[in-house]
PDB file of the backbone (N, CA, C, O) and the ligand in Angstrom, with CONECT records:
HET     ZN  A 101       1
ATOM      1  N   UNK A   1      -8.055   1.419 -17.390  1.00  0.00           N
ATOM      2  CA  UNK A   1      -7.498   0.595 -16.307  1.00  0.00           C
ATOM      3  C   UNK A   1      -6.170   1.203 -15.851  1.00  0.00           C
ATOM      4  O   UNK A   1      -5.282   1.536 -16.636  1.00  0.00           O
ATOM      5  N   UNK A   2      -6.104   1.323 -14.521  1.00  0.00           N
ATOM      6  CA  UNK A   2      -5.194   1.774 -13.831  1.00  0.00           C
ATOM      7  C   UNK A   2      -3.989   0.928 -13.575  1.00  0.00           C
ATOM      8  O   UNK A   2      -4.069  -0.050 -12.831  1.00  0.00           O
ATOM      9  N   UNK A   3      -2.614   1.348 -14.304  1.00  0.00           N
ATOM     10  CA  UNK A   3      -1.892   0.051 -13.865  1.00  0.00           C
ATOM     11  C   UNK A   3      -1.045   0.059 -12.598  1.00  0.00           C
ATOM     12  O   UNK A   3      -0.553   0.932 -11.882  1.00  0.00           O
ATOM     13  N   UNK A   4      -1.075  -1.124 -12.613  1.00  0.00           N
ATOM     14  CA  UNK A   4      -0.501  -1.521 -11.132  1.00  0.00           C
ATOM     15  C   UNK A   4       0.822  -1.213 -10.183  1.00  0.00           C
ATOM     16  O   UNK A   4       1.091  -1.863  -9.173  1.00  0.00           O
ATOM     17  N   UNK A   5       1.261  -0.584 -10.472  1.00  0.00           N
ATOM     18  CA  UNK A   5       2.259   0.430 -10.970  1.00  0.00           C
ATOM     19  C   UNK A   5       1.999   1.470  -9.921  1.00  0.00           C
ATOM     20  O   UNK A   5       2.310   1.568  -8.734  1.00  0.00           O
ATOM     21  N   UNK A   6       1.227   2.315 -10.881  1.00  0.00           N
ATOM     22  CA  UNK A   6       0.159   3.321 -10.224  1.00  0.00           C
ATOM     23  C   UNK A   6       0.098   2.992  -8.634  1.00  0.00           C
ATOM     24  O   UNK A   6       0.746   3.233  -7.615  1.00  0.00           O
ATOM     25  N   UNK A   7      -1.450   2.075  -9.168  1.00  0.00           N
ATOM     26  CA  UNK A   7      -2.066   1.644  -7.503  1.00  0.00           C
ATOM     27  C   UNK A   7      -0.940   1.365  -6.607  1.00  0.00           C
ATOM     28  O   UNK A   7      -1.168   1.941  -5.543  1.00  0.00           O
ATOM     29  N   UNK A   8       0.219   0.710  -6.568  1.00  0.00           N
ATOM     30  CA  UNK A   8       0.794   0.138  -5.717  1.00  0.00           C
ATOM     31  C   UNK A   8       1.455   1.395  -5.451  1.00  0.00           C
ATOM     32  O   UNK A   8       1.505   1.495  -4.225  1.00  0.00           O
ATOM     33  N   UNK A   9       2.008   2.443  -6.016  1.00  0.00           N
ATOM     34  CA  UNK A   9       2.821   3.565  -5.777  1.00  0.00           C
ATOM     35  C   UNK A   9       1.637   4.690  -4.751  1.00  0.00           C
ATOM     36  O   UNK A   9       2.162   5.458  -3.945  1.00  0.00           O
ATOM     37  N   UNK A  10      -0.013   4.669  -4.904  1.00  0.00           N
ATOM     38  CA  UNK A  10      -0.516   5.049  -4.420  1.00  0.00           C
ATOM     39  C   UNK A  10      -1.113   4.473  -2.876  1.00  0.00           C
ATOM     40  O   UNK A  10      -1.849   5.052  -2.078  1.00  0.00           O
ATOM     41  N   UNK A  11      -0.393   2.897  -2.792  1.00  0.00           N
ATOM     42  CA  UNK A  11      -1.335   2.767  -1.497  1.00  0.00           C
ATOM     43  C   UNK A  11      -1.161   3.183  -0.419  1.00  0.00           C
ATOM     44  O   UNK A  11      -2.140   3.436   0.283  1.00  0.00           O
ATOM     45  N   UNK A  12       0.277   3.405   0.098  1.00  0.00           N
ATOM     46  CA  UNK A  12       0.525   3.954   1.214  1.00  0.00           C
ATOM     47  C   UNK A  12       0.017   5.921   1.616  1.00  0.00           C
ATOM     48  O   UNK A  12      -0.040   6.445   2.729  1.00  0.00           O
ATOM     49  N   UNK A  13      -0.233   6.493   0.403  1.00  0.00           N
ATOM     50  CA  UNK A  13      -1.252   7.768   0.501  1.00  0.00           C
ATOM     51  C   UNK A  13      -2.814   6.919   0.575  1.00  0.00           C
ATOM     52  O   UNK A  13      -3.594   7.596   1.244  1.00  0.00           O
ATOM     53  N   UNK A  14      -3.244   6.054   0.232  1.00  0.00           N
ATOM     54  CA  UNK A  14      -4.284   5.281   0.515  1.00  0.00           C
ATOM     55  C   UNK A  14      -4.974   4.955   1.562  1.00  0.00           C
ATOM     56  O   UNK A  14      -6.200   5.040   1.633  1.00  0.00           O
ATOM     57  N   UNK A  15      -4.122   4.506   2.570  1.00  0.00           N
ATOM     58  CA  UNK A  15      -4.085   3.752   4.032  1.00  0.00           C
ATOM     59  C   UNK A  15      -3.765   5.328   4.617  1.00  0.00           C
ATOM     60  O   UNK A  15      -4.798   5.932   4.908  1.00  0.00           O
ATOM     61  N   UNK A  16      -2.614   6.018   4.813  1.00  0.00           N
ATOM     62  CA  UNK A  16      -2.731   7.423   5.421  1.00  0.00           C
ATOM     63  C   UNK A  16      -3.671   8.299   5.375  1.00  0.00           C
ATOM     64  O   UNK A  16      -3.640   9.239   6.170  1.00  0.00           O
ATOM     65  N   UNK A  17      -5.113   8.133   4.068  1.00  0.00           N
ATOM     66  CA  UNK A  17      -6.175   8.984   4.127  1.00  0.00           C
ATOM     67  C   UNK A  17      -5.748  10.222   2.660  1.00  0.00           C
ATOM     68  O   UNK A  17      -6.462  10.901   1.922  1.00  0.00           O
ATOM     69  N   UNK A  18      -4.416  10.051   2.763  1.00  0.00           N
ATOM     70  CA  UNK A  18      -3.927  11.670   1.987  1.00  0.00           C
ATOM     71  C   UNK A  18      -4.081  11.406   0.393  1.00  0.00           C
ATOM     72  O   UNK A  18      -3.411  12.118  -0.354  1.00  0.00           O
ATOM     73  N   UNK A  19      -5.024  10.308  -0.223  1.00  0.00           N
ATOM     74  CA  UNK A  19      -4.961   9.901  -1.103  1.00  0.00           C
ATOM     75  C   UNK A  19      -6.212  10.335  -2.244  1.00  0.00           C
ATOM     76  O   UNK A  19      -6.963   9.423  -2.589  1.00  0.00           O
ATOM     77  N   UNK A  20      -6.457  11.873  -2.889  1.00  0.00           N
ATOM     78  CA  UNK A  20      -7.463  11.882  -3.694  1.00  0.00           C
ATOM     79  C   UNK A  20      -8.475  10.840  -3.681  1.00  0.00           C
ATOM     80  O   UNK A  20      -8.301   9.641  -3.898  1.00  0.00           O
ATOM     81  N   UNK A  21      -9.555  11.449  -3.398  1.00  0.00           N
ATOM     82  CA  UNK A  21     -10.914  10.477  -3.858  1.00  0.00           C
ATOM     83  C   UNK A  21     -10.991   9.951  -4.957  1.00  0.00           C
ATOM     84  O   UNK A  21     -11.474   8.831  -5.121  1.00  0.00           O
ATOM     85  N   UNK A  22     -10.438  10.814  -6.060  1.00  0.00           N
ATOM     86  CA  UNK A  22     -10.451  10.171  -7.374  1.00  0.00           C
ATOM     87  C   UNK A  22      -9.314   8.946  -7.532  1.00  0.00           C
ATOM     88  O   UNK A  22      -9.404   8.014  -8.331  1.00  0.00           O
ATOM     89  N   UNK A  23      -8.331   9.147  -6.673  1.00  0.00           N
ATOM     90  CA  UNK A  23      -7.234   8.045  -6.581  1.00  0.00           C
ATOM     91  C   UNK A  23      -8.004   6.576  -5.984  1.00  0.00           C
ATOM     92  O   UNK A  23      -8.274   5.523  -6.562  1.00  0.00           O
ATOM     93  N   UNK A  24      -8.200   6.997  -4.672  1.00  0.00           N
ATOM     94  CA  UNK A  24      -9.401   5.850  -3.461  1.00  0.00           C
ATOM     95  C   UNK A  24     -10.247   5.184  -4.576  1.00  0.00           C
ATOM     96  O   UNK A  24      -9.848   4.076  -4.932  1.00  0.00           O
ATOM     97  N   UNK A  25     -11.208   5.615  -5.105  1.00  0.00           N
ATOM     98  CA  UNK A  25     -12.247   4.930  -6.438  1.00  0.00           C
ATOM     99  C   UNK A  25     -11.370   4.316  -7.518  1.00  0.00           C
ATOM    100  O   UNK A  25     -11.648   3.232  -8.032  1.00  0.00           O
ATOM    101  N   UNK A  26     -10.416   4.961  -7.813  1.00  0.00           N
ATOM    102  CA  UNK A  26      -9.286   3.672  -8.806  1.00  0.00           C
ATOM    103  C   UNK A  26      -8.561   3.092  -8.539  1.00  0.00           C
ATOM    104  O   UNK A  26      -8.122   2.363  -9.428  1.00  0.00           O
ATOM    105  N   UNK A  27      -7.868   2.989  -7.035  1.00  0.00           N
ATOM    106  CA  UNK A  27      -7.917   1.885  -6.789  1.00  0.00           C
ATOM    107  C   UNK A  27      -8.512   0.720  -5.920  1.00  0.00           C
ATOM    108  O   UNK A  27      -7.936  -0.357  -5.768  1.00  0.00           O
ATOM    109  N   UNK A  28      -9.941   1.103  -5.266  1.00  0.00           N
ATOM    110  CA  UNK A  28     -10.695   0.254  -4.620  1.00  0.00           C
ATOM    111  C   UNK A  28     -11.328  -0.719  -5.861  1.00  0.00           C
ATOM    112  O   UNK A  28     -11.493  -1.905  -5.574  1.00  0.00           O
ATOM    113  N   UNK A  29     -11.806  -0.122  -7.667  1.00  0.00           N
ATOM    114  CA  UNK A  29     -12.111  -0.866  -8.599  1.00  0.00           C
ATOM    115  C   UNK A  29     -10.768  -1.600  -8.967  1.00  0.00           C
ATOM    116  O   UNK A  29     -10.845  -2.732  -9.443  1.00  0.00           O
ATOM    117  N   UNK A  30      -9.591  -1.034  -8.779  1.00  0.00           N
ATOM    118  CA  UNK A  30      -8.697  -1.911  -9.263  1.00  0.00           C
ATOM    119  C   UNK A  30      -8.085  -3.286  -8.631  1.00  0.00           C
ATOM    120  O   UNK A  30      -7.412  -4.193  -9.120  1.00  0.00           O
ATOM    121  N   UNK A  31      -8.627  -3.035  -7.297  1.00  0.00           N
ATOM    122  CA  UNK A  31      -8.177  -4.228  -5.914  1.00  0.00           C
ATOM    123  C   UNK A  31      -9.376  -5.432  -6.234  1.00  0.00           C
ATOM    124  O   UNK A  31      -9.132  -6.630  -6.083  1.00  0.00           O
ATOM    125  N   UNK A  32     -11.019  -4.789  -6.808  1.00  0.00           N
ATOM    126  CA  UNK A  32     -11.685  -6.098  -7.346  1.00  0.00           C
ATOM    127  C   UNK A  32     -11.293  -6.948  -8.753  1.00  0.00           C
ATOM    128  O   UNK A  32     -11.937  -7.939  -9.096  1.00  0.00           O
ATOM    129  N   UNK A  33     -10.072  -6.387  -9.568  1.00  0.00           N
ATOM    130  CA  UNK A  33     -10.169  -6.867 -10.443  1.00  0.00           C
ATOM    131  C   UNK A  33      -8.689  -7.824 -10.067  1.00  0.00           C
ATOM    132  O   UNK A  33      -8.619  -9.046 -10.193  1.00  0.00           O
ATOM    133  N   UNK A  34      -8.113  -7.357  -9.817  1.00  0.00           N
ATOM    134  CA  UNK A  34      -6.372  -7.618  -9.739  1.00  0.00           C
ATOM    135  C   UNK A  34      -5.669  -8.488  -8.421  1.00  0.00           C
ATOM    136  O   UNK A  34      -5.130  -7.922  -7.471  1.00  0.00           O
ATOM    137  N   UNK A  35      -5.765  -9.655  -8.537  1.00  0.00           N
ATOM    138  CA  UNK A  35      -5.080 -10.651  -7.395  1.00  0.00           C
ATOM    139  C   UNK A  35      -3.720  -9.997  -7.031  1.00  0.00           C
ATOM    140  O   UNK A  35      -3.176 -10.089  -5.931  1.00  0.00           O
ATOM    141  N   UNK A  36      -3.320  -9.422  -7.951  1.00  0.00           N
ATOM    142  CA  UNK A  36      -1.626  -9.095  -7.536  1.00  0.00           C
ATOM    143  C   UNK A  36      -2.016  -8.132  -6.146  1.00  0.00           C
ATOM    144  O   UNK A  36      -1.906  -8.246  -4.926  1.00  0.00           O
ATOM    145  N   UNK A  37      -2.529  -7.139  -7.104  1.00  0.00           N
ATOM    146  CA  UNK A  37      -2.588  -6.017  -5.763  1.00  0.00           C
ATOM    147  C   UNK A  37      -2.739  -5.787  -5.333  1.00  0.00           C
ATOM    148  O   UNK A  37      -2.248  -4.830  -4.734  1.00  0.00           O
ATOM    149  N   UNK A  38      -4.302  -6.881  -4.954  1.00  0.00           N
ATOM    150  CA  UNK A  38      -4.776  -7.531  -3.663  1.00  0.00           C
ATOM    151  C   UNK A  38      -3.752  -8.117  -2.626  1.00  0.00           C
ATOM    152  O   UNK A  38      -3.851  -8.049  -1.401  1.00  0.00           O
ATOM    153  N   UNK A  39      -2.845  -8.648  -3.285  1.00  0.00           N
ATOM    154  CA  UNK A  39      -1.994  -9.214  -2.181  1.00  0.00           C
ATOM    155  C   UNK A  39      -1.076  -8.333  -1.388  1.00  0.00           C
ATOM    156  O   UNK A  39      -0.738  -8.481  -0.214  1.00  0.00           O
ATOM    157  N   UNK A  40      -0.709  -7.334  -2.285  1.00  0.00           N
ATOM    158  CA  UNK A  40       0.112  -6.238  -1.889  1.00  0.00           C
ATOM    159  C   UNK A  40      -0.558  -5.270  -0.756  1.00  0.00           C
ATOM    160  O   UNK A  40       0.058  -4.594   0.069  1.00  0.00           O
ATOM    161  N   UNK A  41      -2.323  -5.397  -0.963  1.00  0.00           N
ATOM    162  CA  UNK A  41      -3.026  -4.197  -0.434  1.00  0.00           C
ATOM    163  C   UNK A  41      -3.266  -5.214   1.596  1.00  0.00           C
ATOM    164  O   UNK A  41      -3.340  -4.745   2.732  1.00  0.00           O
ATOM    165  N   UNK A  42      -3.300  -6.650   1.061  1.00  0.00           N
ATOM    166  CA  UNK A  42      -3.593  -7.372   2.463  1.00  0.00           C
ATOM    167  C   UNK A  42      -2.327  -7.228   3.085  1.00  0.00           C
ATOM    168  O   UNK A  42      -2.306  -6.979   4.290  1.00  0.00           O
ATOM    169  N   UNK A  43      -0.991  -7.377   2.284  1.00  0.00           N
ATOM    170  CA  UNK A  43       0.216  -7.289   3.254  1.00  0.00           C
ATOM    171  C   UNK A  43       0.567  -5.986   3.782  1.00  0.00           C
ATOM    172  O   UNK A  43       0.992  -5.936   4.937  1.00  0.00           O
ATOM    173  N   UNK A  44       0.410  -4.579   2.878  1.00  0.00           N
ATOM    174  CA  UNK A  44       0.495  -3.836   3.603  1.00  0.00           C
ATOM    175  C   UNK A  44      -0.422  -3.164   5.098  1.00  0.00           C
ATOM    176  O   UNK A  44      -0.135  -2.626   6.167  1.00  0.00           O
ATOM    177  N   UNK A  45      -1.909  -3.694   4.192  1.00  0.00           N
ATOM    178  CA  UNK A  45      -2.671  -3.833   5.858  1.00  0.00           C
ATOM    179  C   UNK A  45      -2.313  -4.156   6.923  1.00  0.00           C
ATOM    180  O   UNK A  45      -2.304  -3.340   7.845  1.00  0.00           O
ATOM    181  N   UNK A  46      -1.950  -5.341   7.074  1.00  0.00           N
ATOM    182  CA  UNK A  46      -1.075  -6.019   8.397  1.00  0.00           C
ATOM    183  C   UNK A  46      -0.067  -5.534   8.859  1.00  0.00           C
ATOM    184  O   UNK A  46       0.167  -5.619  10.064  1.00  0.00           O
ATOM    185  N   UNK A  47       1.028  -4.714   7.725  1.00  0.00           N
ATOM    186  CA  UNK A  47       2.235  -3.729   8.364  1.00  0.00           C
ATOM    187  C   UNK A  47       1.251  -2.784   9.454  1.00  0.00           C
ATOM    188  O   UNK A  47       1.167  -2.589  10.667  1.00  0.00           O
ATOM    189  N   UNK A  48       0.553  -2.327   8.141  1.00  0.00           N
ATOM    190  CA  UNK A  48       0.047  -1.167   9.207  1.00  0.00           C
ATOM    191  C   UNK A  48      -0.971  -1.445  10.693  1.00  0.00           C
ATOM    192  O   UNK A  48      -1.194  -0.555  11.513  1.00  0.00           O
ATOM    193  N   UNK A  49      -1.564  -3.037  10.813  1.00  0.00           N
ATOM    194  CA  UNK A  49      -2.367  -3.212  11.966  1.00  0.00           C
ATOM    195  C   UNK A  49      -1.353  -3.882  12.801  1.00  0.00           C
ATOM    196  O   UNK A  49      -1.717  -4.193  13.936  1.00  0.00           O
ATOM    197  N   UNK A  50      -0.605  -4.055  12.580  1.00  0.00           N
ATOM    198  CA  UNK A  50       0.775  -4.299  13.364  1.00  0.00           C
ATOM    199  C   UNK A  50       1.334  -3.069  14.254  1.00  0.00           C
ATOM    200  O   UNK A  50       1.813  -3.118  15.387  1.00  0.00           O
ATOM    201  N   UNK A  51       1.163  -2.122  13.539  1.00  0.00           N
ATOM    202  CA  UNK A  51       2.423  -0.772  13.834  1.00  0.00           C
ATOM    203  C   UNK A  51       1.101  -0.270  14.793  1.00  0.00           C
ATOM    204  O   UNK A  51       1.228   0.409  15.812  1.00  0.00           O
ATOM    205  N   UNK A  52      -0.032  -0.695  14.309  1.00  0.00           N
ATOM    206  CA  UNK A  52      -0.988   0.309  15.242  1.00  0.00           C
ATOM    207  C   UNK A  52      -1.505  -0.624  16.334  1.00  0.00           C
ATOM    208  O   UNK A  52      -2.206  -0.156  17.232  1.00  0.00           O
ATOM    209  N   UNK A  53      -1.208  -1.856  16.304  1.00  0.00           N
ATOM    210  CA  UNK A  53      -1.253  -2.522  17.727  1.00  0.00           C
ATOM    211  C   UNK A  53      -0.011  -1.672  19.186  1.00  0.00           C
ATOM    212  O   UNK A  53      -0.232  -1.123  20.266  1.00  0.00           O
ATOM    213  N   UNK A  54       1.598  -2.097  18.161  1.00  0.00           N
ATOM    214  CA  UNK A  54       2.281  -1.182  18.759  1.00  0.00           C
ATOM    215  C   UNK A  54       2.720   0.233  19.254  1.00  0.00           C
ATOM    216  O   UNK A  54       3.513   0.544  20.143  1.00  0.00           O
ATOM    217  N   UNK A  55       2.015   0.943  18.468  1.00  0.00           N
ATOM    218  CA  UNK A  55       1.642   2.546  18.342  1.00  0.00           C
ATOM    219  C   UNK A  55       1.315   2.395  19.887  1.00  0.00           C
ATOM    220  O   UNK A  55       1.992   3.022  20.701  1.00  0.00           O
ATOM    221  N   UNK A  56       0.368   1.635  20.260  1.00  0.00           N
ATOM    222  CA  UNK A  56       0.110   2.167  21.802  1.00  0.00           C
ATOM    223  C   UNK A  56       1.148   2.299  22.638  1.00  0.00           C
ATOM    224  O   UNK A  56       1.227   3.299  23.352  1.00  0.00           O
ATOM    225  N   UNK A  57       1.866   1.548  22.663  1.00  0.00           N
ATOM    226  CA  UNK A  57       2.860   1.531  23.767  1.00  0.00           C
ATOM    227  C   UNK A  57       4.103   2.181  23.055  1.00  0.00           C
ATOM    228  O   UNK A  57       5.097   2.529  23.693  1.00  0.00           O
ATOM    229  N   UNK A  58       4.013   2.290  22.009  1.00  0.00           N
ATOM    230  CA  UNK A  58       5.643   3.478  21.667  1.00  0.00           C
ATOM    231  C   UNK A  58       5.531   3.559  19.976  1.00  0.00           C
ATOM    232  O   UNK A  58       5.093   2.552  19.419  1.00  0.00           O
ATOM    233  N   UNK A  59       5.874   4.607  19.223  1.00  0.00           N
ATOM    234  CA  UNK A  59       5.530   5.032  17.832  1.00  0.00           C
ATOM    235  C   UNK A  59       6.626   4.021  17.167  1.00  0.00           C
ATOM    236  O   UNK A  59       7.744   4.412  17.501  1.00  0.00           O
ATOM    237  N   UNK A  60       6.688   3.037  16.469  1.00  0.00           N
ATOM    238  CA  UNK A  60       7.936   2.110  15.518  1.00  0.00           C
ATOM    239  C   UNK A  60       8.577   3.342  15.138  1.00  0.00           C
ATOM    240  O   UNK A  60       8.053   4.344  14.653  1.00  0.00           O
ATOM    241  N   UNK A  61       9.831   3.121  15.434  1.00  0.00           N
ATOM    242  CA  UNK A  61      10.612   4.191  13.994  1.00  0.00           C
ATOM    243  C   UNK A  61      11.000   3.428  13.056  1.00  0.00           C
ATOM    244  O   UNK A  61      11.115   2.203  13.020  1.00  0.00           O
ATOM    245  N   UNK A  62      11.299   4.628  11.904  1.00  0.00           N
ATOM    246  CA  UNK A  62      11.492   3.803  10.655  1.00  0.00           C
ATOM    247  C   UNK A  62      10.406   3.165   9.890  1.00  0.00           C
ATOM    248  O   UNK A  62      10.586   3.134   8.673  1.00  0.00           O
ATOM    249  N   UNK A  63       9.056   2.526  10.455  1.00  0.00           N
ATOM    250  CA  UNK A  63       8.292   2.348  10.072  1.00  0.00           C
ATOM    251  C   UNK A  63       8.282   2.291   8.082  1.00  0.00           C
ATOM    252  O   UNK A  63       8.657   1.537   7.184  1.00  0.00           O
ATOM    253  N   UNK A  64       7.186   4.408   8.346  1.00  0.00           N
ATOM    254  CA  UNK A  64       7.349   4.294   7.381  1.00  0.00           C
ATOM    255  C   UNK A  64       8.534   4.298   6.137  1.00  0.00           C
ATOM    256  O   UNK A  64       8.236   4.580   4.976  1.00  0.00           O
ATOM    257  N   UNK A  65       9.580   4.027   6.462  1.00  0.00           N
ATOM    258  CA  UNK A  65      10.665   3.840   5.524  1.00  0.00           C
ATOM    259  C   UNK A  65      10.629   2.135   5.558  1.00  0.00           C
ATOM    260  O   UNK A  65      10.104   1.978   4.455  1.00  0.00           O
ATOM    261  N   UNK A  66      10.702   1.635   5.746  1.00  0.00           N
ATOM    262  CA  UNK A  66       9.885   0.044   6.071  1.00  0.00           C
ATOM    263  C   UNK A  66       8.718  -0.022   5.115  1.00  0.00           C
ATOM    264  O   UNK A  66       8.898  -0.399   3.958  1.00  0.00           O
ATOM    265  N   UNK A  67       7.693   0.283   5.498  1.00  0.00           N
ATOM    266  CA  UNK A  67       6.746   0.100   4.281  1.00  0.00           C
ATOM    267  C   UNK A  67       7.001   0.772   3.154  1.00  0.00           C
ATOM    268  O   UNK A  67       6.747   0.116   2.144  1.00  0.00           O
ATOM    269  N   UNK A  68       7.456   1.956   2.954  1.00  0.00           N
ATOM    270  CA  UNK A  68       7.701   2.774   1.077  1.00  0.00           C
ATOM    271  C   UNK A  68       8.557   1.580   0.731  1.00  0.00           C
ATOM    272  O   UNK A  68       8.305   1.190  -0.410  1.00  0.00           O
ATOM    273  N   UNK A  69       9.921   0.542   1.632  1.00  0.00           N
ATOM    274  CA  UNK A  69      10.732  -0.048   1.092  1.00  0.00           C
ATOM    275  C   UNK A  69      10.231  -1.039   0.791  1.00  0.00           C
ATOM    276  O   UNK A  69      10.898  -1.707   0.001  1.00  0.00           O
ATOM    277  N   UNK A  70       9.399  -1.405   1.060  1.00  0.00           N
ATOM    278  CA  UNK A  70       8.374  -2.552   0.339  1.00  0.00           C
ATOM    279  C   UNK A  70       7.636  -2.288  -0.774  1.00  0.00           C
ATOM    280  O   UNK A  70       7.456  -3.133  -1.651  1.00  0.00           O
ATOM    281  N   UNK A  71       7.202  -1.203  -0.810  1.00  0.00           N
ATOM    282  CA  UNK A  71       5.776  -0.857  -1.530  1.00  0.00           C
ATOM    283  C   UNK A  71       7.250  -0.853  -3.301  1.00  0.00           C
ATOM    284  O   UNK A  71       7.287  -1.436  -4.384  1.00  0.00           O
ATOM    285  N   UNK A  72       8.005   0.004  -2.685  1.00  0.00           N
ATOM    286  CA  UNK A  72       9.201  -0.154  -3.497  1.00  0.00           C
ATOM    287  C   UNK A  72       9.181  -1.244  -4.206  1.00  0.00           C
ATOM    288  O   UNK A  72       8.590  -1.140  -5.281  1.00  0.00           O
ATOM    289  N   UNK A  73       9.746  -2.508  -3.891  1.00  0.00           N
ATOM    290  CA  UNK A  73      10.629  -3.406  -4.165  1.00  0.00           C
ATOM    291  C   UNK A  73       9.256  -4.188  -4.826  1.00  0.00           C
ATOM    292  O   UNK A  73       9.595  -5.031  -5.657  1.00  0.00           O
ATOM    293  N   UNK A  74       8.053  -4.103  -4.666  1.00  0.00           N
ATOM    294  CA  UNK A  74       6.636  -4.594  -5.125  1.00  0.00           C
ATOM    295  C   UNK A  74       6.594  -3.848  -6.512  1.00  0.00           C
ATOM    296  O   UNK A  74       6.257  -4.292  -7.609  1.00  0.00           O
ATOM    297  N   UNK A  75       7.090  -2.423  -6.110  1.00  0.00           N
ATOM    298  CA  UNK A  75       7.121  -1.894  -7.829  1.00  0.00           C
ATOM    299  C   UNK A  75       8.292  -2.473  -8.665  1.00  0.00           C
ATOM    300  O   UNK A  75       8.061  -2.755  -9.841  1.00  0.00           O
ATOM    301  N   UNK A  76       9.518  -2.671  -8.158  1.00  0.00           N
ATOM    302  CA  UNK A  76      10.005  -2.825  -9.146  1.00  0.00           C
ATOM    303  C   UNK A  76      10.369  -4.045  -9.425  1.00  0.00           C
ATOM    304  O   UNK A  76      11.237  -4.290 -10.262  1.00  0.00           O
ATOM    305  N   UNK A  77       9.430  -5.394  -8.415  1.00  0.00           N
ATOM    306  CA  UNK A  77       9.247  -6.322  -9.510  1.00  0.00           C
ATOM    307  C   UNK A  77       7.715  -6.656 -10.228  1.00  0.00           C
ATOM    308  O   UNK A  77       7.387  -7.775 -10.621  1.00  0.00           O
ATOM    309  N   UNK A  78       7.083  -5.749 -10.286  1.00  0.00           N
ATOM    310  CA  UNK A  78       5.989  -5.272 -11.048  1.00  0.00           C
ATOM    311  C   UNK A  78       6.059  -5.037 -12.513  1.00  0.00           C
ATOM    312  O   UNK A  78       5.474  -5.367 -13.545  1.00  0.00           O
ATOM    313  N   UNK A  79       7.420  -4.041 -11.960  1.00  0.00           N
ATOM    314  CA  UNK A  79       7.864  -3.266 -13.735  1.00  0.00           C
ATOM    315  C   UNK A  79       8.581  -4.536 -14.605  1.00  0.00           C
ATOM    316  O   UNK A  79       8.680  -4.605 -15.830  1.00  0.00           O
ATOM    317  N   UNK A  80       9.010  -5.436 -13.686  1.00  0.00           N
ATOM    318  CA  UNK A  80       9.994  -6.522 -14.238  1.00  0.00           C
ATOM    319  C   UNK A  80       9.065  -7.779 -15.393  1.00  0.00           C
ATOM    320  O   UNK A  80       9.407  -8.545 -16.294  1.00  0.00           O
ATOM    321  N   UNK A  81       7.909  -7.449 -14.785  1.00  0.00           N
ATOM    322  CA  UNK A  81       7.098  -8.804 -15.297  1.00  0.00           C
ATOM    323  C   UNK A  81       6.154  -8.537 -16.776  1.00  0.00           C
ATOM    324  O   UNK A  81       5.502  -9.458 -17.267  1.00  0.00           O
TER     325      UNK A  81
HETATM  326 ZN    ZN A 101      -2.889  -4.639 -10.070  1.00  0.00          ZN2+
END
């Protein structure tokens, strides 16, 4: 089992595509087992169907420093618990 840790440090290479297949398969089994990182994996979805609603009409800056600062602050109250 992959800990959550991991997955959450991997999703944003996840959602960008740049994420080993062998990574994608541990954590698509780890998102059926794990409510946490399910929640983490639906909120960062929405950053990103957000940014790509707006993408049309002009690229967000900062963005991704916006989401790592999340994906962040998800790890390190991850490590806390
Ligand atoms: Zn998890």
């Amino acid at each position: 089992m992959v800990s959550c840790k991991t997955i959450i440090a991997n999703l944003s290479d996840y959602f960008d595509g740049d994420a080993p297949v062998e990574m994608c398969q541990k954590i698509e089994k780890h998102l059926r087992r794990c409510h946490r990182c399910t929640a983490v994996y639906d909120s960062t979805r929405k950053m990103l169907v957000i940014t790509g609603d707006e993408r049309v009409f002009e690229v967000p800056t900062g963005f991704s420093e916006r989401l790592h600062g999340f994906l962040n602050k998800v790890i390190s109250d991850t490590r806390a618990h």
